[in-house]
C-alpha positions in Angstrom: -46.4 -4.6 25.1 -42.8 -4.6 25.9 -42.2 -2.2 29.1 -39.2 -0.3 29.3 -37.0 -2.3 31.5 -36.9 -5.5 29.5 -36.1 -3.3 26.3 -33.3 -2.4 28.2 -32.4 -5.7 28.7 -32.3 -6.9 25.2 -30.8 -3.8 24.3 -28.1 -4.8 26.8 -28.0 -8.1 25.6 -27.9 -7.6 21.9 -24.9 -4.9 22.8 -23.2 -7.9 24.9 -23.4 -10.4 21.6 -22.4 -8.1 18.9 -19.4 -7.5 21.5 -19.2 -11.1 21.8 -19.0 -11.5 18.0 -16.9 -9.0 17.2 -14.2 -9.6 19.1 -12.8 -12.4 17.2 -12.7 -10.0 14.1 -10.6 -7.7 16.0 -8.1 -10.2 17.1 -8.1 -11.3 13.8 -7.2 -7.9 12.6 -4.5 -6.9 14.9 -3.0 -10.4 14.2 -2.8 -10.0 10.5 -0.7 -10.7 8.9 0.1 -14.9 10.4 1.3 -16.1 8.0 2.5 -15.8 4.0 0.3 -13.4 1.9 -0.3 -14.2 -1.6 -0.6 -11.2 -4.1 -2.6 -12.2 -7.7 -1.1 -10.1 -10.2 -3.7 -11.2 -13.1 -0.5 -10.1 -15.9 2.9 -11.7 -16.9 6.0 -10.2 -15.1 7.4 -6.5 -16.5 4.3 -4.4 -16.9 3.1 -1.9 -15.3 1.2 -4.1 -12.8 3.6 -6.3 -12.1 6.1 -3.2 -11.2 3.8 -2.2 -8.4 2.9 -5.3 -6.6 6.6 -5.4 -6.2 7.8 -2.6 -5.1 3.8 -3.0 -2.9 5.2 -6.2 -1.9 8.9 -6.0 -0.6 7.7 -3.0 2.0 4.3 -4.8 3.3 6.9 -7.8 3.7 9.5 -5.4 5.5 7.0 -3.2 7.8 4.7 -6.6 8.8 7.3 -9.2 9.0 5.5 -11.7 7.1 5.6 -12.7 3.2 3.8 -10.7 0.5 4.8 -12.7 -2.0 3.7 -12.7 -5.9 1.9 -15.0 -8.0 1.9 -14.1 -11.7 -1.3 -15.5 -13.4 -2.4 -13.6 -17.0 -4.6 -15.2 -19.2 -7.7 -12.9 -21.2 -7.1 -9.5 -20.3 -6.5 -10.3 -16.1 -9.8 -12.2 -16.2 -7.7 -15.8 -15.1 -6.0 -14.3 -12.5 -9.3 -12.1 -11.6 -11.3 -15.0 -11.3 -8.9 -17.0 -8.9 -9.2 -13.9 -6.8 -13.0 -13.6 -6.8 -13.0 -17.6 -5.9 -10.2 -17.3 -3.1 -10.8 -17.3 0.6 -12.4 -13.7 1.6 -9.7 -13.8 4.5 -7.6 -11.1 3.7 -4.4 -13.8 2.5 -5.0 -13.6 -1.5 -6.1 -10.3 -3.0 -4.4 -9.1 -6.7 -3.0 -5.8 -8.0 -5.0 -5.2 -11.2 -5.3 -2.0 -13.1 -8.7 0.1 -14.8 -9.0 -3.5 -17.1 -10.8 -5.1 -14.3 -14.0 -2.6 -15.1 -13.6 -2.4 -18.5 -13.6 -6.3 -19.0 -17.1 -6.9 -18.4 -18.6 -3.9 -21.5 -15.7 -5.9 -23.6 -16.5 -9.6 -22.6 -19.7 -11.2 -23.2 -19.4 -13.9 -20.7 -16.8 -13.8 -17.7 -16.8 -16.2 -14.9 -17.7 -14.0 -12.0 -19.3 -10.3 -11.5 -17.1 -7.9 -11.4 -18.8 -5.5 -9.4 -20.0 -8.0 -6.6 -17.5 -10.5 -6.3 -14.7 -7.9 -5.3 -13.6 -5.5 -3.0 -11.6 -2.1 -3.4 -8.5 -2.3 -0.8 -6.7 0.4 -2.1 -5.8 2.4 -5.3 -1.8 2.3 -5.5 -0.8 4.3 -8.5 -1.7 6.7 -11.5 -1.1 5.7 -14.6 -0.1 7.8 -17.5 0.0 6.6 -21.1 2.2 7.5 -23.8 2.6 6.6 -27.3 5.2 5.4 -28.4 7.0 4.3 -32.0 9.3 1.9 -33.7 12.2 3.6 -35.1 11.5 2.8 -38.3 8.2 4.6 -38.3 8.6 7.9 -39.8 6.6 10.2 -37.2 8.0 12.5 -34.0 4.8 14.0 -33.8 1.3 13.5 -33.1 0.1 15.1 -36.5 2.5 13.1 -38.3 1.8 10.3 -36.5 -2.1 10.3 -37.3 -1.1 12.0 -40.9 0.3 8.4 -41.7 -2.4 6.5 -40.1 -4.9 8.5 -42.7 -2.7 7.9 -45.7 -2.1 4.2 -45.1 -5.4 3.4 -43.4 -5.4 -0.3 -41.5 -1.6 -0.7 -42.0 -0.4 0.7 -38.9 -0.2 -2.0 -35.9 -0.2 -1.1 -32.6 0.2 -3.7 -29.6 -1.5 -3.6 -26.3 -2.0 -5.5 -22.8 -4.6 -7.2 -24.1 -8.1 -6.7 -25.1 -10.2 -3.7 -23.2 -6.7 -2.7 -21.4 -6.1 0.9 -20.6 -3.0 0.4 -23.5 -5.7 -0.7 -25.9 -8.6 1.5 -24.7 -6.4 4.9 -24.8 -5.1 4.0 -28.3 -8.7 3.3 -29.6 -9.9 6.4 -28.4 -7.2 8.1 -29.9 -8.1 7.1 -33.4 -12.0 7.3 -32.8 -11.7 11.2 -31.9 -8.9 11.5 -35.0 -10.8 9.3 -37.5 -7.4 7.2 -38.2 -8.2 3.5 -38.4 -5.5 1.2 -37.1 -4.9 -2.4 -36.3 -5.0 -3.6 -32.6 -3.1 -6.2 -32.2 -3.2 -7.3 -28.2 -0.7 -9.3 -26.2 -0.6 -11.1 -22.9 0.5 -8.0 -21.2 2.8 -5.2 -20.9 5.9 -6.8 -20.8 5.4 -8.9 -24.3 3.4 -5.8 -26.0 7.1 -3.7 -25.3 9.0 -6.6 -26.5 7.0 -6.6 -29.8 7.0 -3.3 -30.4 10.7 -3.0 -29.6 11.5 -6.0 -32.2 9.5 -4.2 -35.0 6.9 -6.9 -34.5 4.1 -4.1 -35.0 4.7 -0.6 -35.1 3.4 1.7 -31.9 1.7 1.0 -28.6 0.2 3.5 -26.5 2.2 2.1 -23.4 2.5 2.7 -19.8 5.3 4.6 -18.9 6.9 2.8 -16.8 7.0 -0.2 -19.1 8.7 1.4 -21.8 11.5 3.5 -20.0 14.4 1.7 -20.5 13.8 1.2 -24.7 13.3 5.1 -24.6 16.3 5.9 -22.6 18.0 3.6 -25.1 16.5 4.9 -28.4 15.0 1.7 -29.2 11.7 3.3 -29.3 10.5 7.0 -29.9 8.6 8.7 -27.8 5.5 10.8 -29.8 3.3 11.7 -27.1 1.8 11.4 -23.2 -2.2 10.7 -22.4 -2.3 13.3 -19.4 -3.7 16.2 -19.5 -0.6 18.1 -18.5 3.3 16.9 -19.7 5.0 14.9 -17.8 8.2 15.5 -15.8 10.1 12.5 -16.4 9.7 13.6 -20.0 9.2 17.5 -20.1 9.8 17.6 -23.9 7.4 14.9 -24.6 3.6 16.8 -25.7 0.5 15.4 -24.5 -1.5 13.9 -27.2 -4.2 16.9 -26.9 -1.1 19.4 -27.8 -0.7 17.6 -31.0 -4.0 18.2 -32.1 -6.5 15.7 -30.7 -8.2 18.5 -28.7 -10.3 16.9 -25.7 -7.9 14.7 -25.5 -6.9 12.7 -21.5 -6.7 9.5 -20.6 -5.4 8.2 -17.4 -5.8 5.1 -14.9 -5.0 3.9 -11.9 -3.4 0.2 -10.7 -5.2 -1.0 -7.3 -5.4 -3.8 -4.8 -8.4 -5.6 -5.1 -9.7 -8.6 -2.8 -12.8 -11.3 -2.6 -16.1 -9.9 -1.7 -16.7 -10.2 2.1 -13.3 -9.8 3.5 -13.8 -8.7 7.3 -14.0 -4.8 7.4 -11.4 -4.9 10.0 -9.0 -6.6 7.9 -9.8 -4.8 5.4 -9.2 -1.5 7.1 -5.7 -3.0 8.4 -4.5 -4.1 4.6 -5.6 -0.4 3.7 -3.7 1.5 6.5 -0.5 -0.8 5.6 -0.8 0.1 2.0 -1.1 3.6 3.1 2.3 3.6 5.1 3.9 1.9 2.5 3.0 4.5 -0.1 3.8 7.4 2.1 7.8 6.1 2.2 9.5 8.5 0.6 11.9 6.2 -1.3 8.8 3.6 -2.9 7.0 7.0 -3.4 10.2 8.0 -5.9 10.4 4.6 -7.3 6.8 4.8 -8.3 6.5 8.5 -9.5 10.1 8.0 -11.6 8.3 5.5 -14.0 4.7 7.7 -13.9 3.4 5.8 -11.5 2.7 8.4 -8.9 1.0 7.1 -5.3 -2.1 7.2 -5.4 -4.4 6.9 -2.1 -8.2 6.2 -1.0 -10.3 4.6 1.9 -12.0 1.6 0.7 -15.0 3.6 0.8 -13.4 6.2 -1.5 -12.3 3.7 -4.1 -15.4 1.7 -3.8 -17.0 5.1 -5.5 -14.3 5.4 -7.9 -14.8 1.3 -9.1 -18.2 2.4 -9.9 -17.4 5.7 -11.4 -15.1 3.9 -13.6 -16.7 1.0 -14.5 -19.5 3.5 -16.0 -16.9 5.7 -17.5 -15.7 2.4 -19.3 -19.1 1.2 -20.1 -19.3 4.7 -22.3 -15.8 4.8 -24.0 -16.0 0.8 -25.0 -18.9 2.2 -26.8 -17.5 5.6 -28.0 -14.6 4.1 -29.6 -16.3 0.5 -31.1 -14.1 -1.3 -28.9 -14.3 -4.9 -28.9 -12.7 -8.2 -28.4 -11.2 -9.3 -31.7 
């Protein structure tokens, strides 16, 4: 039997190690950033993604005095640049700004190179993002029964781009047509930026983009815009009707863009890369650049978002299924 004064003395002892060990973590912490950050952003430049680590970016950069610098690296849907992060050092130097694709991959993807739910960690969410459907000029629709009117008539004819397979672009399109019974045909891209161009050279015919990608060829009247994914309309474009007001009753799909690191990152860097990430979000003029292209801040603990992954990731697991959704 152990008597009470030498489990006092291990308790004392184990309370002097765990002090020991953990002081090195909070030196680490309050010395973070030391040197150049790298931020993954698994997507070409000019999406919606790549809009957000940026503005992200140049404020971590101006409040820590040390480099956040980006490192575009698409490739299958963010899974490339994904899997770099998932293989990087867990020490709070690379972590990538991917959107709602990173849980929808693995119900799309038979094989992918690492598990999504175990070989990450949720730093922070950073925005919302709304969808909204958009149309070439030449497509003779300004509403969302015309729009799906066509798609009946001339079933399969009607192309729409995407960010790739299993992306919130391609995802909120297909569920579109699944709850409308309109068949179309998906054709995906290597992310935002080249699914706009297409659409904007006639190269296919819609895309159910993000906002903020799309802006400047609806300002310009290069595309038309049909509809939003939100629930409610949006005040960038008050005269725009969500997709439910045009008839798809049920009808909202929205996502968020996040910061997302290796697995293991120490909890104290982890909590110091969230609270910067919180300050950056809560400057007013990031928070207008963000919520001018429908990218409204969007803030959780770790903890918080580590619920929402999974919540999503089931969410996901059901739509892919819903809808048929598949790589192709």
């Amino acid at each position: 039997m152990i008597s009470s004064t030498q489990k006092s003395a291990i308790q004392m002892a184990l309370l002097a190690l765990t002090g020991v060990l953990g002081a090195p973590l909070v030196a680490v912490a309050q010395n973070y950033p030391a040197k150049t950050v790298r931020i993954i952003v698994p997507w070409p430049p000019g999406g919606s993604n790549d809009i957000v680590a940026r503005l992200v970016a140049q404020k971590l950069s101006e409040n820590t005095g040390q480099q956040f610098i980006i490192d575009n690296r698409g490739g299958a849907s963010g899974i490339v640049g994904s899997d770099l992060t998932a293989k990087s050092p867990a020490d709070g130097y690379t972590f990538m700004v991917h959107s709602t694709t990173h849980v929808s991959n693995p119900h799309l993807y038979s094989k992918i190179p690492y598990d999504t739910m175990k070989d990450f960690v949720g730093i922070a969410p950073l925005a919302r993002q709304v969808g909204i459907l958009v149309v070439h000029p030449s497509l003779p629709t300004t509403s969302v029964k015309e729009f799906l009117d066509l798609g009946r008539k001339r079933p399969n004819q009607i192309t729409y781009s995407s960010s790739g397979n299993g992306s919130f672009v391609h995802l909120g399109m297909a569920l579109m047509n699944s709850m409308s019974n309109t068949r179309m045909v998906h054709v995906p891209y290597k992310g935002g930026g080249p699914a706009a161009v297409a659409i904007v050279s006639g190269e296919v015919q819609a895309m159910m983009a993000t906002v903020g990608s799309v802006i400047p060829h609806i300002n310009s009247k290069r595309l038309r815009a049909v509809a939003v994914t939100s629930d409610e309309r949006i005040t960038q474009y008050p005269q725009v009707q969500t997709i439910a007001e045009g008839g798809v009753k049920g009808y909202e799909f929205t996502a968020w863009i996040g910061a997302l690191g290796p697995a293991n990152m120490p909890k104290p860097v982890l909590d110091r890369l969230n609270n910067e990430m919180h300050k950056v979000l809560k400057d007013r003029v990031i928070a207008e650049k963000l919520s001018a292209q429908t990218l409204d801040p969007m803030f959780m603990t770790p903890e918080q978002f580590a619920v929402r992954l999974k919540s999503d990731y089931d969410k996901y697991a059901k739509v892919i299924k819903e809808t048929g959704a598949k790589v192709d």
